[in-house]
C-alpha positions as a Python dict, from the first residue, in 0.01 Angstrom:
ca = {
    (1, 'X'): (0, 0, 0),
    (2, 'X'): (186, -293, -80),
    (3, 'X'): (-22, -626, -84),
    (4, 'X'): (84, -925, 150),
    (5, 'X'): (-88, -1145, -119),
    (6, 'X'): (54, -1524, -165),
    (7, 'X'): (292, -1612, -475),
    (8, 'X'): (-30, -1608, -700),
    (9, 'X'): (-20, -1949, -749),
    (10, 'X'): (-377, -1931, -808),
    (11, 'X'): (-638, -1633, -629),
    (12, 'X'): (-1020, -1752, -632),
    (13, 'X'): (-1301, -1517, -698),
    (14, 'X'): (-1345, -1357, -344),
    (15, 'X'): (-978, -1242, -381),
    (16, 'X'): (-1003, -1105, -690),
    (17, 'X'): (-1329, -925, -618),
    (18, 'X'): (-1162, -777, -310),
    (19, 'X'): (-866, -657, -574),
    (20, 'X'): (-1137, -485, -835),
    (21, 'X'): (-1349, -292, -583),
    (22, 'X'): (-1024, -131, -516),
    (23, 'X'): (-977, 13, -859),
    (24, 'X'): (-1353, 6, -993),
    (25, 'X'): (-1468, 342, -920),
    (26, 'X'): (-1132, 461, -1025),
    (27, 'X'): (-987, 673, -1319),
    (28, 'X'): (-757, 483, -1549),
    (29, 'X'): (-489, 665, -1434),
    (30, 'X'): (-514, 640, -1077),
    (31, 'X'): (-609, 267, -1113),
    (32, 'X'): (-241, 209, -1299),
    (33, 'X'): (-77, 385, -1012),
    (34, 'X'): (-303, 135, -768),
    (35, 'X'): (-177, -154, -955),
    (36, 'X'): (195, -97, -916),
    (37, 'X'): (146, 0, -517),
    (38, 'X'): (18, -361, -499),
    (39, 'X'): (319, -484, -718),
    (40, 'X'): (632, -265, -752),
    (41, 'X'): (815, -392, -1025),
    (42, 'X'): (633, -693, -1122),
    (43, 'X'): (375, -520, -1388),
    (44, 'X'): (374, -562, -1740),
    (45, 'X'): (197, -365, -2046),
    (46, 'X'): (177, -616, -2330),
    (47, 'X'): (86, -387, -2617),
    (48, 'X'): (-52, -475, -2927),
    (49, 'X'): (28, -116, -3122),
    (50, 'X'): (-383, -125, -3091),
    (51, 'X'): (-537, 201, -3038),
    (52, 'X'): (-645, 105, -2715),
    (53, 'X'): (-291, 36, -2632),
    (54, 'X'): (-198, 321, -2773),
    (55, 'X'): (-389, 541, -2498),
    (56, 'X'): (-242, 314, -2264),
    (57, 'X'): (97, 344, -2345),
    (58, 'X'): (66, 735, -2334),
    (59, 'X'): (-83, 719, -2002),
    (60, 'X'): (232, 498, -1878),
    (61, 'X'): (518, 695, -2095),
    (62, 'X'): (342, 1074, -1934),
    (63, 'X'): (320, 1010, -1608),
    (64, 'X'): (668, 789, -1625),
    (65, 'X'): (485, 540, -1451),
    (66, 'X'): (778, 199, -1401),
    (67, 'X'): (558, -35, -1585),
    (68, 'X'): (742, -309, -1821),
    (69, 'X'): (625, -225, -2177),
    (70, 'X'): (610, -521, -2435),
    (71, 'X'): (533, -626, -2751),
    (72, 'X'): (499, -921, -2966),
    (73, 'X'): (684, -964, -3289),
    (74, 'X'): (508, -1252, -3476),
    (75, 'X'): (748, -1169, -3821),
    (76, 'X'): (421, -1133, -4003),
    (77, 'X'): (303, -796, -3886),
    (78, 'X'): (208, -502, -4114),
    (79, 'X'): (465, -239, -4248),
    (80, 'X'): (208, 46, -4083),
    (81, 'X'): (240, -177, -3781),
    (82, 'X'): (648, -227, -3733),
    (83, 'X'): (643, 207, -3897),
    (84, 'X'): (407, 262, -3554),
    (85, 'X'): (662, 91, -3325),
    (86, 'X'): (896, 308, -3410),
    (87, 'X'): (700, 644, -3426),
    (88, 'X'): (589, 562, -3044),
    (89, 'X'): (942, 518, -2944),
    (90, 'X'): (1037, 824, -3031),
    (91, 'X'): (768, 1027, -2927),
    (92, 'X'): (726, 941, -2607),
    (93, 'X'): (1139, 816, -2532),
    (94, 'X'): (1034, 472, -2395),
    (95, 'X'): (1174, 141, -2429),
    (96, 'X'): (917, -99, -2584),
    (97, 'X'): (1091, -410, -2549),
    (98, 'X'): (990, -640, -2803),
    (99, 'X'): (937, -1003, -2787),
    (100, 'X'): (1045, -1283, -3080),
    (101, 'X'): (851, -1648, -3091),
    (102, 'X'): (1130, -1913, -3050),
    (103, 'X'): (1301, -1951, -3389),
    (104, 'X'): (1347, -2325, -3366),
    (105, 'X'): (938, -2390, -3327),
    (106, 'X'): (883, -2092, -3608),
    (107, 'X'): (1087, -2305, -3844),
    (108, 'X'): (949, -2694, -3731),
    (109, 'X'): (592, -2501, -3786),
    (110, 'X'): (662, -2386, -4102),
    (111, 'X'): (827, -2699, -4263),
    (112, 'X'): (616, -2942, -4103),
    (113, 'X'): (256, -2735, -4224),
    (114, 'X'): (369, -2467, -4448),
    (115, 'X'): (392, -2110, -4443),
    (116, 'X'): (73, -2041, -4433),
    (117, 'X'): (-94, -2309, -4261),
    (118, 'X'): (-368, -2102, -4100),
    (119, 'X'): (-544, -2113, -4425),
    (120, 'X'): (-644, -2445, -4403),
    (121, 'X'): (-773, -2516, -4056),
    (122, 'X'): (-899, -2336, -3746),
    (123, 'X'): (-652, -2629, -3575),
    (124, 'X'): (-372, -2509, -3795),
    (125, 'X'): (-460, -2163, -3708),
    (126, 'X'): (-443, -2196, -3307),
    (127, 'X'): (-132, -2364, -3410),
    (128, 'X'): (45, -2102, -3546),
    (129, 'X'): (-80, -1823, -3273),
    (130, 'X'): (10, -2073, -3025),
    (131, 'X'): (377, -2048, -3143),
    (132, 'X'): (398, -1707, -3285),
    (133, 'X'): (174, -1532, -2985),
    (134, 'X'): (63, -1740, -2684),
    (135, 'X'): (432, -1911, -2630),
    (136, 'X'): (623, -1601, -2608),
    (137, 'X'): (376, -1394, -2412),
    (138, 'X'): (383, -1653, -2197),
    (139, 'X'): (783, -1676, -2175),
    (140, 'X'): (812, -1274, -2128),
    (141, 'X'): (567, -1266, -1849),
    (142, 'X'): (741, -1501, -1617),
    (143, 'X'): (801, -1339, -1296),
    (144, 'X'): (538, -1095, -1325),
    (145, 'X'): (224, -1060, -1129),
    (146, 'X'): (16, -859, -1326),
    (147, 'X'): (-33, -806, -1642),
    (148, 'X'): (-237, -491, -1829),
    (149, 'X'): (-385, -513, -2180),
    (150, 'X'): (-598, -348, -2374),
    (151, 'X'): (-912, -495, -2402),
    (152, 'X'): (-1232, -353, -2432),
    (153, 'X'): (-1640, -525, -2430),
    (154, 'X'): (-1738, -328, -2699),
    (155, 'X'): (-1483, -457, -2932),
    (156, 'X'): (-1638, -830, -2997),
    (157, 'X'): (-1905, -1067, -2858),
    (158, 'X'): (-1580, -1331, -2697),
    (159, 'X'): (-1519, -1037, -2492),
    (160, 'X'): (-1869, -876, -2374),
    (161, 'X'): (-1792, -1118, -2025),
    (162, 'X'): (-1395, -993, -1956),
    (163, 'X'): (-1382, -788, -1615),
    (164, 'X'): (-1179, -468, -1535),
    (165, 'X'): (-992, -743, -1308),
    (166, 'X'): (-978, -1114, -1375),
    (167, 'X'): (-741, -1429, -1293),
    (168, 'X'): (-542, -1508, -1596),
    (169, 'X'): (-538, -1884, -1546),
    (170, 'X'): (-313, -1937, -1854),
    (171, 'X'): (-38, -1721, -1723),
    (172, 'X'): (-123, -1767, -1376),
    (173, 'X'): (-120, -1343, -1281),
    (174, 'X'): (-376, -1126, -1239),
    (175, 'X'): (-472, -933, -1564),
    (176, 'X'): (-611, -563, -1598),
    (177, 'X'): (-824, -450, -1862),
    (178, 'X'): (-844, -73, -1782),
    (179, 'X'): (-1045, 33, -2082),
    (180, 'X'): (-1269, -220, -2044),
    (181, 'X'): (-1618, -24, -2004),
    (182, 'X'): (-1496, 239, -2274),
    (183, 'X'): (-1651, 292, -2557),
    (184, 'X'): (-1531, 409, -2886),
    (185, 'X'): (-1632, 703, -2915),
    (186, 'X'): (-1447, 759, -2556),
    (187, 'X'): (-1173, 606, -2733),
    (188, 'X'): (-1105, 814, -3024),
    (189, 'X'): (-1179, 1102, -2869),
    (190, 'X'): (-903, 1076, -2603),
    (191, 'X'): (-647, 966, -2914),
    (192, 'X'): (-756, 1292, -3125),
    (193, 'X'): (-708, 1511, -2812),
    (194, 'X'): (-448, 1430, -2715),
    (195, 'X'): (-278, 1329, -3060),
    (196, 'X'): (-149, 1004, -2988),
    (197, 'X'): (2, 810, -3288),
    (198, 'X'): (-238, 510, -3387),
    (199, 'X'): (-194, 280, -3705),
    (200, 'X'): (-290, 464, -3990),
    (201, 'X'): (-456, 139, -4116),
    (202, 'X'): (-730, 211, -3866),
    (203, 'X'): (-829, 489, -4125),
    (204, 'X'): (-851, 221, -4355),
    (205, 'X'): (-1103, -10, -4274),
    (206, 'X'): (-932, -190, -4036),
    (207, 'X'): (-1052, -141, -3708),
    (208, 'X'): (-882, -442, -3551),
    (209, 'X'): (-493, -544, -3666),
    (210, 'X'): (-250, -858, -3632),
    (211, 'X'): (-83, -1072, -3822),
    (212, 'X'): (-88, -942, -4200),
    (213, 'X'): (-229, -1248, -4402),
    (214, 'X'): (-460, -1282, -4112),
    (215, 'X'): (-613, -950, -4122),
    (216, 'X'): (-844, -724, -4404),
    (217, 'X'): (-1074, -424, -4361),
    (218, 'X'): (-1427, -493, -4291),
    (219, 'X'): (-1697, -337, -4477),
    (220, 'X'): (-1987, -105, -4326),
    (221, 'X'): (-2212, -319, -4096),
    (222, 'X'): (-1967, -563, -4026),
    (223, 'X'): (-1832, -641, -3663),
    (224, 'X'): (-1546, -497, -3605),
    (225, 'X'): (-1340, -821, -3567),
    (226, 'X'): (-1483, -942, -3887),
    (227, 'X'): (-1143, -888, -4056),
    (228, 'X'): (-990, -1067, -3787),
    (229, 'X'): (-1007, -1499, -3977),
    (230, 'X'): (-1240, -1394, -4189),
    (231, 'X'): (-1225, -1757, -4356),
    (232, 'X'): (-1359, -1891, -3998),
    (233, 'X'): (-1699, -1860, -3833),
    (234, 'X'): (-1746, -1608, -3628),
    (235, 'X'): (-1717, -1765, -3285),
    (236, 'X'): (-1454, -1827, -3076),
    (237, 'X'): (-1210, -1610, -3316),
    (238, 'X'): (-936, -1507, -3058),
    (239, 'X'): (-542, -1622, -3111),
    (240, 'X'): (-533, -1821, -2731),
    (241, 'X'): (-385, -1503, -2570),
    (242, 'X'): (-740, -1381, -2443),
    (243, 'X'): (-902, -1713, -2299),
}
């Protein structure tokens, strides 16, 4: 059933509460084939080559489900990470389209602060994400109404609050966090069954992955985000794209 919803300029609590208890008591599955009933051809997978994605993107790519697949190219991405791109293309025959920050601000960024600015100050740091992350996300999901990611609560404290369902005032779309409730053993055990490629840097200490200078493995104890600006304190470490 399609929804006779308004152009999403904005949707306040109510509606999106009325959205949810649709797809709350639902598998993930059947909630992703909800989601495009309510928007045919206006949903888009942005994809992170996480392993939550990962599960995600099978899910879309076996049941051929006609949801936009995305990803974001920052230029400063792990080998393992651009090697998993490709691996996931081929096995499951999908187009991932992939998304490039805008050349011109990449290079005023650079010569203005350096090339690696983010070393220096949290400011510097939102800086660069804001240009190498937030800007083209933002850019790529023009014209869409939702928007499905793989977030989960267990992975950090900034996200213990995030809802299966939630207004994405940034982007101004609705955004679905499928996986949200799962935890990691769930997780895991659905990518070993049904042998889905993940980053093979997850096997090495590195439970969370972007941006290559930006990212190291965490020792035993730590968070799992700890890797994630490690040179920062521990709150509020997200790149802008998860408000």
């Amino acid at each position: 059933m399609r929804l006779s919803l308004h152009k999403l300029s904005k949707m306040d609590e109510n509606e999106v509460l009325i959205l949810r208890n649709k797809i709350e008591h639902l598998t993930v599955d059947a909630a992703l084939k909800e989601v495009i009933a309510w928007y045919p051809l206006q949903v888009c997978f942005a994809s992170s080559l996480s392993a939550e994605d990962q599960a995600i993107l099978h899910l879309i790519a076996t049941q051929n489900l006609p949801i936009r697949v995305i990803t974001l190219d920052t230029g400063r991405l792990f080998e393992e990470t651009y090697g998993l791109l490709e691996k996931s293309r081929l096995r499951y025959k999908i187009n991932i389209e992939v998304i490039f920050p805008d050349y011109k601000e990449v290079e005023k960024l650079v010569n203005e602060k350096g090339i690696n600015l983010f070393y220096y100050s949290v400011e510097n740091r939102r800086m660069c994400c804001g240009v190498r992350k937030v800007e083209p996300l933002k850019r790529a999901l023009e014209g869409m109404k939702l928007w499905i990611t793989g977030l989960r609560r267990q992975q950090s404290q900034t996200r213990e609050q995030a809802q299966l369902l939630e207004w994405d005032e940034l982007n101004g779309l609705l955004k679905f966090n499928p996986l949200i409730s799962w935890t990691d053993e769930q997780l895991w055990n659905f990518i070993h069954s049904h042998q889905i490629p993940y980053n093979p840097l997850h096997d090495k200490g590195y439970p969370s992955i972007g941006c290559e200078p930006c990212t190291r493995a965490i020792q035993p104890g730590e968070d799992v985000r700890a890797g994630r600006w490690w040179w920062e304190s521990q709150e509020g470490r997200e790149c802008g794209i998860h408000q």
